[in-house]
N, C-alpha and C positions, 0 to 999 in steps of 0.2 A: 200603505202597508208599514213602511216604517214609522209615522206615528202611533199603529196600532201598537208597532212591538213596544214603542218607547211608553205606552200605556202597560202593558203588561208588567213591563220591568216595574213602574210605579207601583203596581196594585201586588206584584207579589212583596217589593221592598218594603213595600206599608204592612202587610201581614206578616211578615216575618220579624216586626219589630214589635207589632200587636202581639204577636207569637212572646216573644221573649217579655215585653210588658207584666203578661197571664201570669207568664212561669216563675216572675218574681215578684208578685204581687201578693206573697204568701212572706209578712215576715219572722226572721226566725230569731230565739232570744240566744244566751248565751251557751247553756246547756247543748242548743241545737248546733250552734257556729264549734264549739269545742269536740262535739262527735264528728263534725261532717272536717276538722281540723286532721285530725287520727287517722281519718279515713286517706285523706289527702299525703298523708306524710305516709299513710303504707301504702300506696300506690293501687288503694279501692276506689273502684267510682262509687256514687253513693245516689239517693234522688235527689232528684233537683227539688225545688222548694212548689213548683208546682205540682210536683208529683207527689209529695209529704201532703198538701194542703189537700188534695183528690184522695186519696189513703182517708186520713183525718175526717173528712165528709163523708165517704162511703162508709167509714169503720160506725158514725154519728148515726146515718140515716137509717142501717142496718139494727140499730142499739144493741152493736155487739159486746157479746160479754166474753165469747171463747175465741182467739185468734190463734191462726197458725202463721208461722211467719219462714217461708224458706231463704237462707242468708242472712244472719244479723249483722254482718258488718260490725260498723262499731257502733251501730245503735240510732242512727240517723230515722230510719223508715220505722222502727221504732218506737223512737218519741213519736212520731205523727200519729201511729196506728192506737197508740196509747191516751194520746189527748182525744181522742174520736171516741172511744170503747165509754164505757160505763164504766162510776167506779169503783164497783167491783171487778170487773172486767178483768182477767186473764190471756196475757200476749205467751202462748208457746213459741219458742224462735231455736230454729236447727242451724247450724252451721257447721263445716268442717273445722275449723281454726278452732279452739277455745280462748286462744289470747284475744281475740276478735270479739269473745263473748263476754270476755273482763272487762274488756272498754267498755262495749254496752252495756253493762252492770255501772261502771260510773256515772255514766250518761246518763243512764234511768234516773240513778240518786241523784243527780245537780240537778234535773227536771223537776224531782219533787215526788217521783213515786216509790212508793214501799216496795219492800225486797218481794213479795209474794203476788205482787202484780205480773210478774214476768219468770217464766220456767225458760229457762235455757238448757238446751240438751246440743252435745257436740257429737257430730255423727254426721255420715253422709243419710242425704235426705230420703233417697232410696229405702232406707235400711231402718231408717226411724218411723217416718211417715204409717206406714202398712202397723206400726204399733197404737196407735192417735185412735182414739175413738172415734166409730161410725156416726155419721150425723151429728158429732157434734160440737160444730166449729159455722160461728158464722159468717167466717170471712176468712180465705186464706192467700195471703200475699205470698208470690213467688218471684224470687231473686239472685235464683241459682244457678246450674249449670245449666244453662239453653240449650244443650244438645238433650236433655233432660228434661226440657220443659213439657213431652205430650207424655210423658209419664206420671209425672206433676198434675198437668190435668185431670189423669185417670184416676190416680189419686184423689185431687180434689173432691172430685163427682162424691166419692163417697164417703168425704168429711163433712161435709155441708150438710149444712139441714136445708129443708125445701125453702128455696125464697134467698141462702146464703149466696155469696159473693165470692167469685174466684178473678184477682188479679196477677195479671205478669206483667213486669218490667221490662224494658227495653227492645222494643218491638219492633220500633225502624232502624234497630243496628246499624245507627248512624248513617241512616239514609241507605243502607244496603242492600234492606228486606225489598225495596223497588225499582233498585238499580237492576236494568236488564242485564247486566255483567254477568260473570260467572263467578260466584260468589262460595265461600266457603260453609262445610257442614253444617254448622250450628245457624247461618241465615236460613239453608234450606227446612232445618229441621224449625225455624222458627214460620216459616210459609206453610207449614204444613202445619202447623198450630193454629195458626187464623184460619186455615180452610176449615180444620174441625170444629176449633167454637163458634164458624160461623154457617154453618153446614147442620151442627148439635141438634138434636130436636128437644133436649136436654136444657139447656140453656138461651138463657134473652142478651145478646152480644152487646156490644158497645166498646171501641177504637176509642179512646182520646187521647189527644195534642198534646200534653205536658210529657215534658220530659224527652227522653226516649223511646218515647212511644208506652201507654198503658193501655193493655188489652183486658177487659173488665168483663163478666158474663155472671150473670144471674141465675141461680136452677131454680127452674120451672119445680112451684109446686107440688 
């Protein structure tokens, strides 16, 4: 028995280094280190580089042209969702802050993209969202308020075109969402998120490892 556990301990240390490996396996240039910079000094979390790299991929595979973005931060998720899109491609991105959406306007420019690739509008997401065009966004990345998040989804459902892509950020609230503790509002409301995009008859789900956890779901045709 205790060789078994002393093998356990191996096989999880070895995966959780495999783990961190994935998530920096995505590297980022300067433009990217100078957003996620900004973010660091206003006391934002921002994604991690494998979660930029998974955005990037989904936004590619999707050949998104219309993105919604809830949260701009300073622009970090962003530049990922931007190198993904086509380009032509249009990143809508909501944020409450507008200083927050100046940065990411710099960001953008040291990246390399034109002012008209990216609408930024400052508003709570609630209040903006229900204005966004039906059906027609084919990916909308969510970064916001977690207590907020199964509203976000109800939302989504009816931005997306059939086949579009709805992601959220931070999902294992630092390991929280599975801790059997008792745990504050915004883990509950984030449990209650995974039950319904995984429950949806709406949507084809999909949990992945990078990051914070990103909870990804596809609308069914």
């Amino acid at each position: 028995m205790r060789q078994l556990r002393g093998q356990e301990r191996a096989i999880t240390a070895n995966r959780q280094t495999s783990w961190s490996f994935a998530d920096a396996f995505v590297a980022e240039d300067e433009a990217l280190r100078w957003a996620r910079e900004r973010a660091r000094e206003a006391g934002l979390p921002s994604v991690s580089p494998g979660t930029g790299g998974a955005l990037r991929l989904l936004a590619a595979t999707a050949d998104a042209k219309a993105v919604a973005e809830i949260g701009t931060g300073t622009g970090v998720s962003g530049i990922y969702l931007l190198l993904g899109m086509r380009p032509d491609g249009v990143l809508t991105t909501v944020d409450l802050q507008p200083e927050r959406q100046q940065l990411a306007k710099t960001a953008f420019r040291a990246a390399g993209f034109a002012g008209n690739r990216a609408r930024f509008i400052p508003g709570r997401a609630l209040d903006v969202l229900p204005r966004l065009a039906d059906g027609g966004y084919d990916l909308v990345f969510c970064d916001g308020d977690r207590l907020e998040y199964l509203d976000y989804l109800a939302e989504s459902l009816r931005l997306l075109r059939p086949g579009g892509l709805v992601c959220f950020e931070g999902v294992f609230a630092d390991g929280r969402t599975v801790d059997s503790g008792a745990q504050p509002a915004e883990v509950q409301r984030i449990r209650e998120l995974l039950r319904a995009v995984r429950e949806s008859q709406e949507l084809i789900p999909s949990l992945l490892p990078v990051g914070d956890g990103l909870l990804c779901a596809a609308r069914r045709g």
